[in-house]
C-alpha positions as CSV (number, residue, x, y, z in Angstrom):
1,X,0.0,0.0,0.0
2,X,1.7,3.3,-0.8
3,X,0.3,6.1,1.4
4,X,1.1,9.8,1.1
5,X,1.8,12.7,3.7
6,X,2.8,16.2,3.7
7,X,4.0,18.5,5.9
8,X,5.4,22.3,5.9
9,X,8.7,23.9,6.4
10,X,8.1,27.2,8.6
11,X,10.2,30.1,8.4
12,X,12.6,30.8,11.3
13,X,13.0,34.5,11.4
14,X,15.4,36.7,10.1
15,X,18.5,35.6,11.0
16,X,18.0,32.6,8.6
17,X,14.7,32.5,6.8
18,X,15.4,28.6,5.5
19,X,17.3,26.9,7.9
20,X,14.5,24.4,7.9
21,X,15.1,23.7,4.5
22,X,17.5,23.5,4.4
23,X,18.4,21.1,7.0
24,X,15.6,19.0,5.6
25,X,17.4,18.7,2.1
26,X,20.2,17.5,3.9
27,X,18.4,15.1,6.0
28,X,16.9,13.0,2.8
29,X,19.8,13.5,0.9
30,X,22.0,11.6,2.8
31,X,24.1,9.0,1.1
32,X,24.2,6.0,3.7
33,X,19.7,6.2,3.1
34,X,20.2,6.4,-0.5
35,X,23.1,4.0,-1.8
36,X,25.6,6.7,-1.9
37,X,23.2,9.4,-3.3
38,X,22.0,6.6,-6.2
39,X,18.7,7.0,-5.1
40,X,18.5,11.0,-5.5
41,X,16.6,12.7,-8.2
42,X,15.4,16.3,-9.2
43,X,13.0,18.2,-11.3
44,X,13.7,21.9,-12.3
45,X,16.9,22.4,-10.5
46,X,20.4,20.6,-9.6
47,X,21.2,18.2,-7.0
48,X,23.7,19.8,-5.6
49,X,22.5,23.5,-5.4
50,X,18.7,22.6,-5.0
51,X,18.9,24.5,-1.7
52,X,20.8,27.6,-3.6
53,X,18.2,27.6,-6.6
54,X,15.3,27.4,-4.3
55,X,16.6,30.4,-2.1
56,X,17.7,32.6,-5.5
57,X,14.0,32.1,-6.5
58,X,12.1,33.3,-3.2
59,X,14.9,36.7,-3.6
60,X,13.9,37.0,-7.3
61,X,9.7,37.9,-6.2
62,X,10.7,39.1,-2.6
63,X,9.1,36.1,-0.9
64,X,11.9,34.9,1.5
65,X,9.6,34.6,4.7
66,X,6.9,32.6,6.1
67,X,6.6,29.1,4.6
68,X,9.7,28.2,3.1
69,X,9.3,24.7,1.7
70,X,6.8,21.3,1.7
71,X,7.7,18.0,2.3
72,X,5.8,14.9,1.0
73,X,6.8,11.2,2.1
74,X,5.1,8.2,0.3
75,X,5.4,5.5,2.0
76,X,5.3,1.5,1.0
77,X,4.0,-1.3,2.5
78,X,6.5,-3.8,3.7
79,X,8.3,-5.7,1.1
80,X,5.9,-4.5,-1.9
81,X,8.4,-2.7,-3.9
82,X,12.3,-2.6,-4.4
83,X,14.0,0.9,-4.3
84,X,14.2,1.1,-8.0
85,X,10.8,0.7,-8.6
86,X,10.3,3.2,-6.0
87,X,12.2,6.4,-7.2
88,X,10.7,5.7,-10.6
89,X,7.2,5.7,-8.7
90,X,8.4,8.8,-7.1
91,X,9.9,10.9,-10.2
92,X,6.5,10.2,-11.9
93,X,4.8,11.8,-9.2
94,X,6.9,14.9,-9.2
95,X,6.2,14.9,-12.6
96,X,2.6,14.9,-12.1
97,X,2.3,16.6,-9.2
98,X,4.5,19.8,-9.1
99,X,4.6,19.7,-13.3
100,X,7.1,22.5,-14.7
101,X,6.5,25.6,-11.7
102,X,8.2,23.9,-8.8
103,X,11.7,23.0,-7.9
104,X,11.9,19.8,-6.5
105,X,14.2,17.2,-4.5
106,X,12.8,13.2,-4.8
107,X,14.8,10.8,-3.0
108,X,14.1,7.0,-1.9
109,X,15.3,5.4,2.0
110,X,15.9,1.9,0.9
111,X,17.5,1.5,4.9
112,X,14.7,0.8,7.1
113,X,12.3,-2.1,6.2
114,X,9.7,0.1,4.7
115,X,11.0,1.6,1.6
116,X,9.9,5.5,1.6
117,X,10.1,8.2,-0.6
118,X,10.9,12.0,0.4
119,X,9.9,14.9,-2.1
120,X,11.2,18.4,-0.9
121,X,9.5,21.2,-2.9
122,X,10.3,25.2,-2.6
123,X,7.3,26.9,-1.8
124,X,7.4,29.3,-4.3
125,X,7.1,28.8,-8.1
126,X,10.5,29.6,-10.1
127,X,8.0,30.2,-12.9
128,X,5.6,33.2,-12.1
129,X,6.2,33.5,-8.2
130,X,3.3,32.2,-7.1
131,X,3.3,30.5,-3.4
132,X,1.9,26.7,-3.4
133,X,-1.1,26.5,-1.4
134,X,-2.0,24.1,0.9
135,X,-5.9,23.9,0.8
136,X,-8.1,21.6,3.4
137,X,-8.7,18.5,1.4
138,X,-6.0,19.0,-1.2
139,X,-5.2,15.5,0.0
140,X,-7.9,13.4,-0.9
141,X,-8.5,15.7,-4.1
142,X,-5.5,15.7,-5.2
143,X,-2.6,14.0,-3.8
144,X,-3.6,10.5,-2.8
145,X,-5.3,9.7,-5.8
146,X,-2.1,10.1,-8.1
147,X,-0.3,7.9,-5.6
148,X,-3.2,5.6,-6.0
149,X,-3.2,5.4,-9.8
150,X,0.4,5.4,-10.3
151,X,0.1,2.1,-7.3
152,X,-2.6,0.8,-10.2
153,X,0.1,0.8,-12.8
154,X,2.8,-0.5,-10.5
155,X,0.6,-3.5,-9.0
156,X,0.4,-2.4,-5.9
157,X,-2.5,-2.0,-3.2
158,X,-4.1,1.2,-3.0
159,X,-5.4,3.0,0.3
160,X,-9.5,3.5,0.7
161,X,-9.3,7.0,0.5
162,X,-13.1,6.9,2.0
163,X,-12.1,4.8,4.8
164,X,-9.0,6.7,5.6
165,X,-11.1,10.6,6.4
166,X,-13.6,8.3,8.4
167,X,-11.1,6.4,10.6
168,X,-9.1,10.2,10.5
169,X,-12.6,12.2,11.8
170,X,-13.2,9.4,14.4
171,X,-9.8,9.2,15.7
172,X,-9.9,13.4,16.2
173,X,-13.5,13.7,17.4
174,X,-12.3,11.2,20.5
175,X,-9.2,13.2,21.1
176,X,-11.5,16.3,21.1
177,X,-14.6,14.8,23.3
178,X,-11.3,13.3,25.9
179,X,-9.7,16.9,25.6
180,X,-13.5,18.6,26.1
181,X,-14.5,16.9,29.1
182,X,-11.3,17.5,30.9
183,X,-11.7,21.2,30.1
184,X,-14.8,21.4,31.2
185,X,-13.8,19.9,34.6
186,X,-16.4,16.6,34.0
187,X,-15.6,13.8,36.4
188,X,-12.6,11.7,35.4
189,X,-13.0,7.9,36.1
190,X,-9.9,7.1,37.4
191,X,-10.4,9.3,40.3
192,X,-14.2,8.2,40.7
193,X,-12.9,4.9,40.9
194,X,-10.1,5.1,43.1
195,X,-13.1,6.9,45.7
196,X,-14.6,3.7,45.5
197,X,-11.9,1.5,46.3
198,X,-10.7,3.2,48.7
199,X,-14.4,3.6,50.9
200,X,-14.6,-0.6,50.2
201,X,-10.9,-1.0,51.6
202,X,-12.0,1.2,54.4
203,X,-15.6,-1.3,55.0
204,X,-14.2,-4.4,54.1
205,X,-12.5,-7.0,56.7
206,X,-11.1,-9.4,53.9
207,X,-10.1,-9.3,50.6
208,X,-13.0,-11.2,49.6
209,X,-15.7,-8.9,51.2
210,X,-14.4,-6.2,49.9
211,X,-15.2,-7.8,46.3
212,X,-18.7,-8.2,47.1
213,X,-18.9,-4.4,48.3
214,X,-17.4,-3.4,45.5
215,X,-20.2,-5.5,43.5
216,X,-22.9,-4.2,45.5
217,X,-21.7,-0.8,44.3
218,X,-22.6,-2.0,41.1
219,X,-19.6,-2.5,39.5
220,X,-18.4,-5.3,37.7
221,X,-14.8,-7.4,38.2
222,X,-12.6,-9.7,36.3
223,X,-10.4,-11.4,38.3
224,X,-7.8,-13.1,36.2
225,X,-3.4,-12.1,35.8
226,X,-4.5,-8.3,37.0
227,X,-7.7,-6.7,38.8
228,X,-9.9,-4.8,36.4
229,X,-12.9,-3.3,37.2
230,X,-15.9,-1.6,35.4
231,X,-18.3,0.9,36.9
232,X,-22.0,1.5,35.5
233,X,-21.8,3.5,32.6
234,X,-17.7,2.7,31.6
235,X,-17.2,0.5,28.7
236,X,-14.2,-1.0,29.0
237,X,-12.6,-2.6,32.2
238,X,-10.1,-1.1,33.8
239,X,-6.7,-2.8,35.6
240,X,-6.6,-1.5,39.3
241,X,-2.7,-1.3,39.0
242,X,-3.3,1.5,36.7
243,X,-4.5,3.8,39.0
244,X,-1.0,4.4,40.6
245,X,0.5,3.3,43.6
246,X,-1.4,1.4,46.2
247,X,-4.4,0.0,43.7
248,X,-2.9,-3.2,42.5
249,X,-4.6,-6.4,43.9
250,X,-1.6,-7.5,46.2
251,X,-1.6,-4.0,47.7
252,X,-5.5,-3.7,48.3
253,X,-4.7,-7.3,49.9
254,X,-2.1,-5.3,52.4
255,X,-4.0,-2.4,52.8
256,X,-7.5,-3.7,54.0
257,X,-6.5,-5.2,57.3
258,X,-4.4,-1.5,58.0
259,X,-7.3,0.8,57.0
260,X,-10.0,1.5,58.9
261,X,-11.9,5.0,60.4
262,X,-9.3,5.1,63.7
263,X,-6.7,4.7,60.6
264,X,-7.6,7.7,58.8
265,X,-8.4,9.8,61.6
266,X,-4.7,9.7,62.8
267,X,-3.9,10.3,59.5
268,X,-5.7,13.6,59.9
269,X,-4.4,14.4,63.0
270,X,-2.4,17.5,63.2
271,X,0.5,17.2,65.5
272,X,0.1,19.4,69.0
273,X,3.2,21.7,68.9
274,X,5.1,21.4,72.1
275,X,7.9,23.5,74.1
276,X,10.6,20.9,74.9
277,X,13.4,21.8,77.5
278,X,16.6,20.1,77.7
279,X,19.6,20.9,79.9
280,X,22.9,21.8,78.2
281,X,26.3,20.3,79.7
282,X,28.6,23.1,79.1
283,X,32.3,22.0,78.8
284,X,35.7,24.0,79.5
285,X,37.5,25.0,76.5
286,X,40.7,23.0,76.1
287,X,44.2,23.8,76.7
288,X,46.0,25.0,74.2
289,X,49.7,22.8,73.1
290,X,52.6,25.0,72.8
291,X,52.5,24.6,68.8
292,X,48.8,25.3,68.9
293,X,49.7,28.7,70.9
294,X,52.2,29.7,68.4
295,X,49.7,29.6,65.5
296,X,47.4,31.2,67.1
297,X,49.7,33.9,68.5
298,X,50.5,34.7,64.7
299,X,46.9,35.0,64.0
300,X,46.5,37.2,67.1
301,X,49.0,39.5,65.6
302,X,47.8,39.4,62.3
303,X,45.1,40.0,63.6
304,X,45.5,43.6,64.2
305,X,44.8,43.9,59.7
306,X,41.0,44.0,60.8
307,X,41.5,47.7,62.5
308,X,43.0,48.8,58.9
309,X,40.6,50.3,56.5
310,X,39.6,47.8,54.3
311,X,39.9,50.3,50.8
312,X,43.8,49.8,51.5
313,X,43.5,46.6,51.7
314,X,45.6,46.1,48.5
315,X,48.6,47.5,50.0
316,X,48.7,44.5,52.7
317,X,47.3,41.9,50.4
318,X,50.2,39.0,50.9
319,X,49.7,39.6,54.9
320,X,46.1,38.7,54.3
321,X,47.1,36.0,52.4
322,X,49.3,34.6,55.4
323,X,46.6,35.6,57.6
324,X,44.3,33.1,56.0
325,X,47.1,30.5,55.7
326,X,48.1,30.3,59.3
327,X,44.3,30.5,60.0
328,X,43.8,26.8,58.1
329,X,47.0,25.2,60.0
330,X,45.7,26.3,63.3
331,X,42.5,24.8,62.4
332,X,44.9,21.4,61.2
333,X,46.1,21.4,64.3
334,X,43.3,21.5,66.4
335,X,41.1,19.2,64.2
336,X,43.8,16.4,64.5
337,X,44.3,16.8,68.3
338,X,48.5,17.9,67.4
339,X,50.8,18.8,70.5
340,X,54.2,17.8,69.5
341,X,56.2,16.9,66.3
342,X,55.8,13.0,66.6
343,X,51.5,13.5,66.6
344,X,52.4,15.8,63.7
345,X,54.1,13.2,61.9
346,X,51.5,11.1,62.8
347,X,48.8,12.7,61.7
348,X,50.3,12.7,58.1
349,X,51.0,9.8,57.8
350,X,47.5,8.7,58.9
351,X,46.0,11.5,55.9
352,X,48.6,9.7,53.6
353,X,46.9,6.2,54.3
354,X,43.2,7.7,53.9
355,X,44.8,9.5,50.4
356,X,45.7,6.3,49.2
357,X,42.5,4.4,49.9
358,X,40.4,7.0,48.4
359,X,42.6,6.7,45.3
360,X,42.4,3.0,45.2
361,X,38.1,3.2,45.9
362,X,38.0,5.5,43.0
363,X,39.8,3.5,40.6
364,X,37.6,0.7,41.7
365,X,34.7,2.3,40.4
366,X,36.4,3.3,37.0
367,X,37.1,-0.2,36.5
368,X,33.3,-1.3,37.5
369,X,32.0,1.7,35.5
370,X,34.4,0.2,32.3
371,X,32.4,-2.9,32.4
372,X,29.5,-1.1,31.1
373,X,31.1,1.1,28.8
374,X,29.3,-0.5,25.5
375,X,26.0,-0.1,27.2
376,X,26.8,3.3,28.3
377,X,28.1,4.2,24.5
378,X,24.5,2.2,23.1
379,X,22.3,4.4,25.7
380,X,24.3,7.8,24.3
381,X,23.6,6.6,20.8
382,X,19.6,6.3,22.2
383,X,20.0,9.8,23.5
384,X,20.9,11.1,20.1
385,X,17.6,9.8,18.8
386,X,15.4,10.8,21.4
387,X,13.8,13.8,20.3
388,X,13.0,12.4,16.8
389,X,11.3,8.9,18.6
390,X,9.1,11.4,20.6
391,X,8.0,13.0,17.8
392,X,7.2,9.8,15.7
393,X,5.6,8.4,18.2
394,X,3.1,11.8,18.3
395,X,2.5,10.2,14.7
396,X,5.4,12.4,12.5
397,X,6.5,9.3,10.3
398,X,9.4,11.6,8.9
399,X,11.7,10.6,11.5
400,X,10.7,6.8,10.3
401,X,14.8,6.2,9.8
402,X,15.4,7.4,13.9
403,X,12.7,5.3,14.8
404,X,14.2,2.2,13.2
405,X,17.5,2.9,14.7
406,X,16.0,3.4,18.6
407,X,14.1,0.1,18.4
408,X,17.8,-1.8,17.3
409,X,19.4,0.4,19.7
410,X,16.6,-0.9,22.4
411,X,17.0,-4.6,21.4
412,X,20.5,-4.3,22.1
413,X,20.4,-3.4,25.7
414,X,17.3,-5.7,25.7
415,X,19.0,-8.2,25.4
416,X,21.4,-7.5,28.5
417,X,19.0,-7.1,30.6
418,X,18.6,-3.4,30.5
419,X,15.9,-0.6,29.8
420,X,16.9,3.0,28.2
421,X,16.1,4.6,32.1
422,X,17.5,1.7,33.5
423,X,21.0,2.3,31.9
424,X,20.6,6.4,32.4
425,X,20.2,5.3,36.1
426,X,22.9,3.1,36.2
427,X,25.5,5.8,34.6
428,X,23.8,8.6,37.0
429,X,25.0,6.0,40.1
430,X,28.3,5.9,38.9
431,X,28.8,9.3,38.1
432,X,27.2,10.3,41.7
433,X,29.8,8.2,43.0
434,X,33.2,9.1,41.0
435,X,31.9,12.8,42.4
436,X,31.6,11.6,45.4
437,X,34.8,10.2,45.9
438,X,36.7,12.4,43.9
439,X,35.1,15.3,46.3
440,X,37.2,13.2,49.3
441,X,40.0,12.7,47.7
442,X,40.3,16.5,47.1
443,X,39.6,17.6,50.6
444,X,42.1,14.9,51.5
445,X,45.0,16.4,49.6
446,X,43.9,19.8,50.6
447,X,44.2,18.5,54.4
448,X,47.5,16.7,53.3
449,X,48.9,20.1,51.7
450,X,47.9,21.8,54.9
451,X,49.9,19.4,57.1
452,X,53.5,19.4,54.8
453,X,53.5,23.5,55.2
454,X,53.0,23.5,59.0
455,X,56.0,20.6,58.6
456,X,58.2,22.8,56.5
457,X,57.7,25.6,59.3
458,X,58.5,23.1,62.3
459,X,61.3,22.4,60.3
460,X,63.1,26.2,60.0
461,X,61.8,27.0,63.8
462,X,63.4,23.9,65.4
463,X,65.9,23.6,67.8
464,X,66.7,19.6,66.9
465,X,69.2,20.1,64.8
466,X,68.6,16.5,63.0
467,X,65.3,17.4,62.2
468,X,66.7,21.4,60.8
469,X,69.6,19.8,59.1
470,X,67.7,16.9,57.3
471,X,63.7,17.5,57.2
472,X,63.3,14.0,57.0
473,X,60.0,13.1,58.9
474,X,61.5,9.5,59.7
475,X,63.6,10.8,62.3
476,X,60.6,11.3,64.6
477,X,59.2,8.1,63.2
478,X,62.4,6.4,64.5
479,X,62.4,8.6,67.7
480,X,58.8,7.6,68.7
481,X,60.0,3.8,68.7
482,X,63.1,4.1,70.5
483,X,62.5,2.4,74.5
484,X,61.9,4.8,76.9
485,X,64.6,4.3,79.9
């Protein structure tokens, strides 16, 4: 069955009257869809500089805005035609169609398992300027039946052109009577529905009583793989677990011995705001270590920078700078409990040993996140092809080709085990976690770079002259495991 469609082109401003065009020229022209441009034909202008011609005309009458182009796709029932046969069914209706006042681009996609044809037409005439207008019904007038009579002389099955407007009006006066009553605020019947289960649950001592209140209601149930039920005046039967959470049968089962009137009136219950008092142990600040008190001492005299006007603050930037610094290593200090040179050398060490683990954790989840790098690569491919899937699913069958290549795409991680949001979750978890740890390992080596400096500074204020002369942090090590006498 060959079956035709066409759509518009819209003008996107000023900036670029015909990108839309222009894009869509490129789009049906490409060579991997048409055996390396084989399957690419034209009718009053070139291949190559269709898009150039068509603008040049538009600028000859001064008709560069508003609707820039059309697009018709014929499409072919599955394994009816060959691509051949197809383009020469396609030139013929270009011929037809357009005649001698349009400029045209035919092409055939011969890479999906419906062959289709795309015909990209500039909406003004190169003849006499005039604008191609699209008129309500032009399609069954005009346009189906030449694709019907050239399907005659081809052997193929034609569309009932009668059938199709009738199926078309039914299918929109639904949409419209669904979209009316929803305006208007009319009952929905998924929310009468759900009132209804939710007053039997509340009645109903077992799951089975709770059926025949629900059938004394006057609604009818099926009982079978899911729930469904049908209120007077519904049509169809509908499945209780797609009311949302809470509806399906095994959760009516667990919520019916839970729910009762005491049940939803402490639900309702608003909580009695109450003054609480509490006593408050209040503790004596610590001592400070002679290395704390010397830190702080330098921040007490630098200190004094506050009491300087702040607009001069340029002239005394690198003390602010020290100011700051000093600040952090007292901080060091008293986060790590430090006293003395050995629990200095201690406490790097101990920063070293949580550097390295966090290094090691992180490269753990690289190596877990590698495992799923083809999956990963298959779900950005997905990604790519989102857009155009949403929009043939809304019924746009020019993004027929992306369509195609999202269901392989979804077979493939099918076949893993995986869905599309089920691998955008996974990659989310890994990513939350190399942030995560990556976050640590930074504050780590920040902690770590704090700890060297203070180090470096022990070093050129110390009186041991090992430690002065060398700056070797093994000396203490060695120090601290010499026997006491």
């Amino acid at each position: 069955m060959a079956i035709s469609k066409i759509l518009h082109m819209k003008d996107t401003g000023s900036g670029f009257h015909g990108k839309h065009l222009k894009s869509s020229l490129e789009y049906v022209m490409n060579p991997d869809k048409t055996q390396d441009g084989r399957l690419i034909g034209s009718i009053n202008c070139q291949v190559d500089t269709a898009f150039e011609q068509m603008k040049e005309t538009k600028r000859k009458f001064n008709k560069i805005d508003k609707r820039q182009g059309y697009h018709l796709v014929i499409s072919f029932q599955e394994g009816e035609v060959d691509p051949n046969t197809a383009f020469e069914f396609a030139g013929r209706f270009v011929e037809e169609y357009l005649g001698k006042d349009y400029e045209a681009v035919y092409v055939v996609h011969d890479n999906t398992e419906h062959v289709h044809a795309h015909i990209i037409f500039n909406s003004v005439s190169f003849v006499d300027g005039k604008k191609y207008r699209y008129e309500k019904g032009d399609w069954a007038k005009y346009i189906q039946p030449i694709t019907n009579r050239l399907a005659e002389e081809y052997g193929l099955s034609v569309l009932d052109i009668e059938e199709e407007l009738k199926d078309s009006r039914y299918r929109k006066s639904n949409h419209y009577k669904e979209w009316k009553e929803t305006r208007e605020g009319k009952f929905i019947w998924s929310d009468m529905i759900k009132r209804d289960v939710d007053a039997c649950i509340l009645q109903a001592g077992d799951f089975q009583q709770f059926l025949e209140i629900l059938t004394d209601k006057g609604y009818e149930v099926k009982q079978g793989k899911h729930l469904a039920v049908r209120p007077p005046g519904m049509n169809r039967f509908r499945r209780c677990y797609s009311l949302g959470a809470g509806y399906s049968e095994e959760e009516i089962v667990k919520r019916i011995p839970v729910e009762n009137l005491e049940y939803y009136r402490k639900q309702q219950e608003t909580p009695e705001t109450k003054i609480v008092f509490c006593k408050v142990r209040r503790y004596k600040r610590a001592r400070l270590s002679g290395l704390q008190k010397r830190y702080y001492a330098r921040l007490y005299r630098l200190g004094q920078l506050k009491k300087r006007a702040y607009s001069q603050a340029w002239r005394y930037k690198d003390e602010i700078k020290r100011m700051q610094q000093l600040q952090r290593q007292y901080l060091f200090l008293v986060r790590h409990d430090v006293h003395t040179a050995e629990e200095l050398v201690a406490a790097i060490d101990n920063i070293n040993t949580q550097k390295n683990e966090t290094h090691l954790e992180k490269s753990k989840v690289y190596r877990q996140k590698q495992k799923f790098k083809s999956l990963f690569e298959t779900a950005d491919k997905m990604k790519s092809v989102f857009e155009a899937e949403q929009a043939y699913q809304q019924g746009d069958n020019f993004f027929e080709d992306e369509h195609q290549q999202w269901e392989l795409y979804k077979e493939q991680i099918a076949s893993i085990g995986y869905s599309y949001n089920e691998v955008n979750l996974l990659k989310e978890h890994f990513s939350e976690q190399i942030s995560e740890v990556s976050q640590r390992e930074k504050a780590i080596s920040f902690e770590l770079k704090i700890g060297e400096a203070i180090w470096k500074d022990l070093i050129k204020d110390s009186d041991d002259d090992r430690i002065r002369e060398t700056g070797e942090k093994d000396i203490i090590r060695d120090s601290r495991k010499q026997p006491t006498r």
